[in-house]
C-alpha positions in Angstrom: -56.0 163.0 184.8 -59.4 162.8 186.4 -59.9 163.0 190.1 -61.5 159.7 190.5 -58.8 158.0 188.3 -56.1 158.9 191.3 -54.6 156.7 194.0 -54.2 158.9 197.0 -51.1 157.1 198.8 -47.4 156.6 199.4 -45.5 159.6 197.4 -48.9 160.6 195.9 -50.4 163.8 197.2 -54.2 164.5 196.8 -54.3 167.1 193.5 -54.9 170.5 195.5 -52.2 169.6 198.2 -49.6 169.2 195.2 -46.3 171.1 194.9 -47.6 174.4 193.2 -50.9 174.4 194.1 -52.8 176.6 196.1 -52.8 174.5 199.1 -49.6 172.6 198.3 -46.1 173.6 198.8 -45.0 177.4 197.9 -42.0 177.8 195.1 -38.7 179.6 196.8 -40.4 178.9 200.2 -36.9 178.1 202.0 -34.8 179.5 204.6 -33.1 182.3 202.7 -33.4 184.3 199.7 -32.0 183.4 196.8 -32.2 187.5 195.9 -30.1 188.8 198.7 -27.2 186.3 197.9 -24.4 187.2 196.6 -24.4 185.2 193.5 -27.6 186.5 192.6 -25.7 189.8 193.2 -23.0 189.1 191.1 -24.8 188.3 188.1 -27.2 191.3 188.3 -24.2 193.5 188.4 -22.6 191.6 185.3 -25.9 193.0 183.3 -25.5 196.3 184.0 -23.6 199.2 181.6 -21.0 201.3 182.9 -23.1 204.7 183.2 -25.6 201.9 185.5 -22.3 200.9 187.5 -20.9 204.0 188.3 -24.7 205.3 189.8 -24.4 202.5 192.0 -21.0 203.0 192.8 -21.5 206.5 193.7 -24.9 205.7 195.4 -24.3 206.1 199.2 -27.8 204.2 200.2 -27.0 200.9 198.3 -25.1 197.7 200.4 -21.1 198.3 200.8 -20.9 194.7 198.7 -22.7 195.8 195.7 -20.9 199.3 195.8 -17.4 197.7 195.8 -18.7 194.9 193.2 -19.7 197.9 190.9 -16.4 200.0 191.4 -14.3 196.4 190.5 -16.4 195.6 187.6 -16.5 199.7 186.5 -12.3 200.2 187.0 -11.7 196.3 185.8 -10.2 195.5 188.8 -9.9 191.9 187.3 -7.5 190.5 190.4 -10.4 191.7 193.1 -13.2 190.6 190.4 -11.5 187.0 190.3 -11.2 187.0 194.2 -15.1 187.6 194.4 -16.0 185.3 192.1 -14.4 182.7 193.6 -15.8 183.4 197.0 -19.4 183.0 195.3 -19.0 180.1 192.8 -15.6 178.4 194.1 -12.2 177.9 193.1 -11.9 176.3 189.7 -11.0 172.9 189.3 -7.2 172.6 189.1 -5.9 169.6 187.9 -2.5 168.5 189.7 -0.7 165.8 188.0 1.9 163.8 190.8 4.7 161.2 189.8 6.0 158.5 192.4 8.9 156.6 191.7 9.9 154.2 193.8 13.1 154.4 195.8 16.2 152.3 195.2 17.4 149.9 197.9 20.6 150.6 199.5 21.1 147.0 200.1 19.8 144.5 197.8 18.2 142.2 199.8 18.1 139.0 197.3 21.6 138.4 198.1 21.4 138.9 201.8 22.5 135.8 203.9 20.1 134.1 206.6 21.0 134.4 210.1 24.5 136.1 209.9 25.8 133.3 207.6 
C-alpha cells in the first residue's frame, strides 16, 4: 500500500506509528512477564528429561517453585502435579447433571370448598 494511497484517521494509524513498527507499539510490552509465570514455567519443565529434572531439583540457586515442580514431575507425584496444574490453567470443566421433581400436594386443592363450605 503506498503512503499517499492512505487515510490517516479514526482506527487508522500513520504507517511508522503502527503496532510493530519502530515507532509504534512494542510486542509483550505489558505489565508482567509472560516468562516468569507460572504457566510458562510449567510447560518448560514438561520439556525437560529426567537427568535435566533432577539438576534442577538438586540445584540450590533455582526458584523453590520450579525446584518442587521438577521433584513432582521427576518422582510422578501425579496427585501434587494435578494440584499445580490446576492452580495454573483451572479446574476442568465438570459437568453436573441435577433432576427436580416436583413435590406432591398433601391436600389436593381442586376439591377444596370456598369459604369453609
Amino acid at each position: 500500500m503506498a503512503t499517499q494511497d492512505y487515510e490517516v484517521g479514526y482506527k487508522k494509524p500513520p504507517v511508522n506509528r503502527q503496532f510493530g513498527k519502530p515507532e509504534g507499539n512494542k510486542r509483550r510490552q505489558g505489565f508482567w512477564d509472560i516468562e516468569a509465570s507460572a504457566r510458562y514455567k510449567l510447560e518448560q519443565m514438561l520439556k525437560l528429561s529426567e537427568n535435566e529434572l533432577k539438576m534442577v531439583a538438586l540445584d540450590k540457586e533455582a526458584p523453590l517453585f520450579e525446584r518442587k515442580l521438577a521433584n513432582c514431575i521427576a518422582k510422578g507425584n501425579w496427585k501434587e502435579i494435578e494440584g499445580m496444574m490446576n492452580q495454573v490453567y483451572g479446574q476442568p470443566k465438570q459437568k453436573i447433571e441435577s433432576v427436580i421433581t416436583a413435590p406432591k400436594p398433601l391436600v389436593d386443592l381442586t376439591e377444596r370448598k370456598k369459604n369453609g363450605e
